[in-house]
N, C-alpha and C positions, 0 to 999 in steps of 0.2 A: 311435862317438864321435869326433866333432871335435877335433882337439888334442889337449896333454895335460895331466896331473891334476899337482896343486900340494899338497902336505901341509905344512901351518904346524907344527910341533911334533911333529917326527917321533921325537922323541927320549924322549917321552912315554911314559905306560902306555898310553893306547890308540892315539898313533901310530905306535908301533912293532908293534904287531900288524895295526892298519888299512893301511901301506903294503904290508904282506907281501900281503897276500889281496888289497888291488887291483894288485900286481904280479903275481899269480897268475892273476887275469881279465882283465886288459887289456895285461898285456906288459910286461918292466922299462921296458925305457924310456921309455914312456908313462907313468911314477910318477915326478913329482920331488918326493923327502923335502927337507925343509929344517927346521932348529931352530937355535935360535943358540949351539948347542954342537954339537959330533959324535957322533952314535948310536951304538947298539951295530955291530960287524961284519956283520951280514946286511942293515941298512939302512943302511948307509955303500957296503957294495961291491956292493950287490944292482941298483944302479941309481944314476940322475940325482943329485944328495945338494949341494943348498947352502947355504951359511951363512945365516942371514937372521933378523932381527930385526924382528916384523912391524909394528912401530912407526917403522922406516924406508923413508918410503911411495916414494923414489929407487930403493931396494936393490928391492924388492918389484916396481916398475915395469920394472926389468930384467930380472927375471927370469921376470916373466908372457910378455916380449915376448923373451927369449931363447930358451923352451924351447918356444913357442906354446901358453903354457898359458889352457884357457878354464874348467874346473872347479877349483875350491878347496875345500879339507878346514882348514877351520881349528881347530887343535886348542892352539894355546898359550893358556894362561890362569896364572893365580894361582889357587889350588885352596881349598876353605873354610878352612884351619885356617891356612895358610901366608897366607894374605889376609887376613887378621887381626888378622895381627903387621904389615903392611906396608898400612895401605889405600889409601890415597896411590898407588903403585907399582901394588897392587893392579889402581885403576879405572883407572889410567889403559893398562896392558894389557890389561885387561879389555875395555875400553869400545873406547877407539880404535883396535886392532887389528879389530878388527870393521866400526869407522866407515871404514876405509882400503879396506877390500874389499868394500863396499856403495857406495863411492863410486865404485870402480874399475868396479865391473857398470853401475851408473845409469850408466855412460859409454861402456858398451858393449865395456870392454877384458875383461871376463869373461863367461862365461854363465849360470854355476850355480856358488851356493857353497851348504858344507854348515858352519852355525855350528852348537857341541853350545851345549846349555841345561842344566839342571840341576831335581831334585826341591830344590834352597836355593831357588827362587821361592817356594815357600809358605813359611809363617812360622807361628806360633802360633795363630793364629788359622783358619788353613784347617782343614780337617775331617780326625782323625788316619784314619781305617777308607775304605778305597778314595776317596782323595781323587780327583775329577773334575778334568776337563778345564778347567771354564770353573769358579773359586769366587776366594774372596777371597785375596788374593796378598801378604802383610806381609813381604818375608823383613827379618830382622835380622841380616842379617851380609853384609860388605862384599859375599863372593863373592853372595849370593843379591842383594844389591841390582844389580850390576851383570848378573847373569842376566837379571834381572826386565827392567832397561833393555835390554839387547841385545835379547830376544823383541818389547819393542815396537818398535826401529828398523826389525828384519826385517820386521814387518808394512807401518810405515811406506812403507820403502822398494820391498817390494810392490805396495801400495797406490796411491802415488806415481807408480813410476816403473817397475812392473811389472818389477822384479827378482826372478830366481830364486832365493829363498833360502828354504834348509828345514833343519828343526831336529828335535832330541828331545831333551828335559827327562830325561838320562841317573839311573838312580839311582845305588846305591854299587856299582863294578864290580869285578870279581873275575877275575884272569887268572893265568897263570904267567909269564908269557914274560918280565913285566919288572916292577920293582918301582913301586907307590903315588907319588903326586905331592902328599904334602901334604893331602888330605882327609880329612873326617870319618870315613868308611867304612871307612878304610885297614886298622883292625882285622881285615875277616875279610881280609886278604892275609898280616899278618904272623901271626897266627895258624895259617897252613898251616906256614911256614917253621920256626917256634918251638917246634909240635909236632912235627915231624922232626927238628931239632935238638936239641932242650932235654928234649922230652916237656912245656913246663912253659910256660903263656904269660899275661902278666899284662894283663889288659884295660885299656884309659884308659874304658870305660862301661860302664854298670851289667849287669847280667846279664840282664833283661830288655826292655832297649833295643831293640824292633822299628824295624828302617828295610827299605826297598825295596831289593833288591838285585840284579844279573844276573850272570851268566857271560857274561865276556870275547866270547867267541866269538857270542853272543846279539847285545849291542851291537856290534859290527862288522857283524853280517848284518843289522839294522836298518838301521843307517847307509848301507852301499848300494844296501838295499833302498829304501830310502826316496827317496836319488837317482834309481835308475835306474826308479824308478815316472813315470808320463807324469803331463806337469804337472798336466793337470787334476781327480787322484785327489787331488792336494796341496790341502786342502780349507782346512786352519788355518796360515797363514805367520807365527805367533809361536813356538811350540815343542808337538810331540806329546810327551804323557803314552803311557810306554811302561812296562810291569813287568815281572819276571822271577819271583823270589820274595819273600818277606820271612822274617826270621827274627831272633832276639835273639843275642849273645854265646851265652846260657846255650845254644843250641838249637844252632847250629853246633857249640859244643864238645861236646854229646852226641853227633851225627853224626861226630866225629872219633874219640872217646871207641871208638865201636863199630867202630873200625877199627886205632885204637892204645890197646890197654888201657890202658896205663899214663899215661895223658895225663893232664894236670890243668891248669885253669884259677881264676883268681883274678883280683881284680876291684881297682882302684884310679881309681877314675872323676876326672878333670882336666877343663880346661878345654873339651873337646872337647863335650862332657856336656851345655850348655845348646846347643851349637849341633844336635845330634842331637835335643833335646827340642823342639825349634823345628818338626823336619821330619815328616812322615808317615809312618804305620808301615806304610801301603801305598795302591797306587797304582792306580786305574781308567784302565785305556788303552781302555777299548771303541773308542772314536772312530779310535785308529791302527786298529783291527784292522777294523774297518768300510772305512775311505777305502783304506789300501793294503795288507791281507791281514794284518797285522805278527802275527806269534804266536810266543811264548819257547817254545825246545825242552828250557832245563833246569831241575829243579828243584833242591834242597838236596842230597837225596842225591847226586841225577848229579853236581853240581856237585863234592861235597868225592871223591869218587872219581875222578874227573881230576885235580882238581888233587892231591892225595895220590899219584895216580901218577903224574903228569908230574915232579912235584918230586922223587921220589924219584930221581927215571933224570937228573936236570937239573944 
């Protein structure tokens, strides 16, 4: 690898887990974190670490040509529930952080960026049972609208101007190491915490509410799998449909249940509830798994048994 790697929103749930493991493959200092707040301790002292707010395209320009960065991870967004209350704010972080690093590559000052996407592109009307790759795309919510937008500039600029840009339509992720960023999904993370805690955790949706979901550790090795796959396996440059498992409230808290008796769950479904009702209860990736090998190593079970033990020691 040429140069070095740039992470937008290291401070995140999953950029704090994705700088570690590519500091782990490719060397601390070849990793520069950046968020426009300061991370936790391991990605503050672990390595390169600058302030940056990706919507200041001067700040940004310094810092690709500071560090000789050619890869970019861009991971800052406004997240479905927290995008909602702000949509204004919202798209324009959404959108133009994105447009700032697509302009920077069509110029040649970058080589490969890696934008996430989101299961918010579909909306109501796509199909609930292994929704495909290619179907109809309505979302209704700020974040899923500006998804939707983002996957077609990456095509675009593809298309265009033969920019390296590759994505995956992340479902609801699930990790330890750091807490939820304002999404829908966020339930099954504080759900581990509340049953160690409390034994007692009250849902914002309904108990049957199936969504697509992955272990932390799954989406990260996606991610750079997917990078460090040769260009021409990269077959779809708006966003790969990836899955891990699916599951409702009510099914995780029985998989909890059989590991802490005394647990209990209760249900008070909010605003959150139509935007979950909008999205897919599961997700056909055949197409990643076909072009660049992609295959989830964990299911439900594996999943609440790490994270139940990690928490417990954490």
């Amino acid at each position: 690898m040429s140069g070095k790697i740039l992470v937008v929103g290291a401070a995140g749930q999953i950029g704090t887990e994705l700088v570690l493991k590519l500091r782990d493959q490719y060397g601390d200092n070849n990793v520069v974190a950046s968020d426009i707040k300061t991370p936790g301790y391991e990605v503050f002292e672990g390595g390169p670490y600058e302030i940056l707010d990706i919507l200041d395209l001067k700040r940004l320009n310094h810092i690709v040509s500071k560090h000789n960065i050619t890869q970019v991870y861009l991971l800052a967004a406004l997240l479905s529930s927290t995008a909602e209350q702000n949509p204004g704010f919202a798209w324009n972080l959404n959108m133009n952080g994105l447009l700032n690093l697509l302009n920077m590559a069509r110029k040649n000052k970058i080589e490969k960026i890696f934008w996430p996407s989101s299961i918010a592109v579909f909306g109501p009307n796509s199909p609930k049972e292994m929704c495909p790759q290619y179907t109809i795309t309505e979302p209704n919510t700020v974040y899923g609208i500006s998804k939707l937008a983002g996957e077609r500039w990456c095509e675009y600029f593809f298309e265009k101007s033969d920019v390296d840009v590759r994505s995956i339509r992340y479902p609801g992720l699930i990790g330890w190491k750091s807490q939820p960023g304002g999404g829908t999904t966020d339930y099954a993370v504080h759900i581990f915490h509340k049953a160690l805690k409390d034994r007692h955790y009250t849902c914002y949706l309904k108990e049957d509410s199936f969504l697509p979901m992955m272990y932390m550790d799954d989406a990260i090795r996606a991610t750079i799998e997917l990078m460090e796959a040769p260009k021409e396996q990269i077959k779809i440059r708006s966003s790969y449909n990836i899955a891990g498992m699916s599951f409702s409230p009510k099914e995780i808290a029985s998989e909890i249940k059989k590991r802490i008796a005394d647990f209990k769950i209760s249900f008070d479904p909010d605003h959150r509830q139509s935007i979950a009702d909008s999205w897919p209860s599961s997700i056909d990736d055949s197409l990643a798994r076909q072009h660049w090998l992609w295959e989830a190593h964990y299911d439900l079970p594996k999943m609440v048994d790490v994270m139940l033990k990690n928490l417990q020691f954490n």
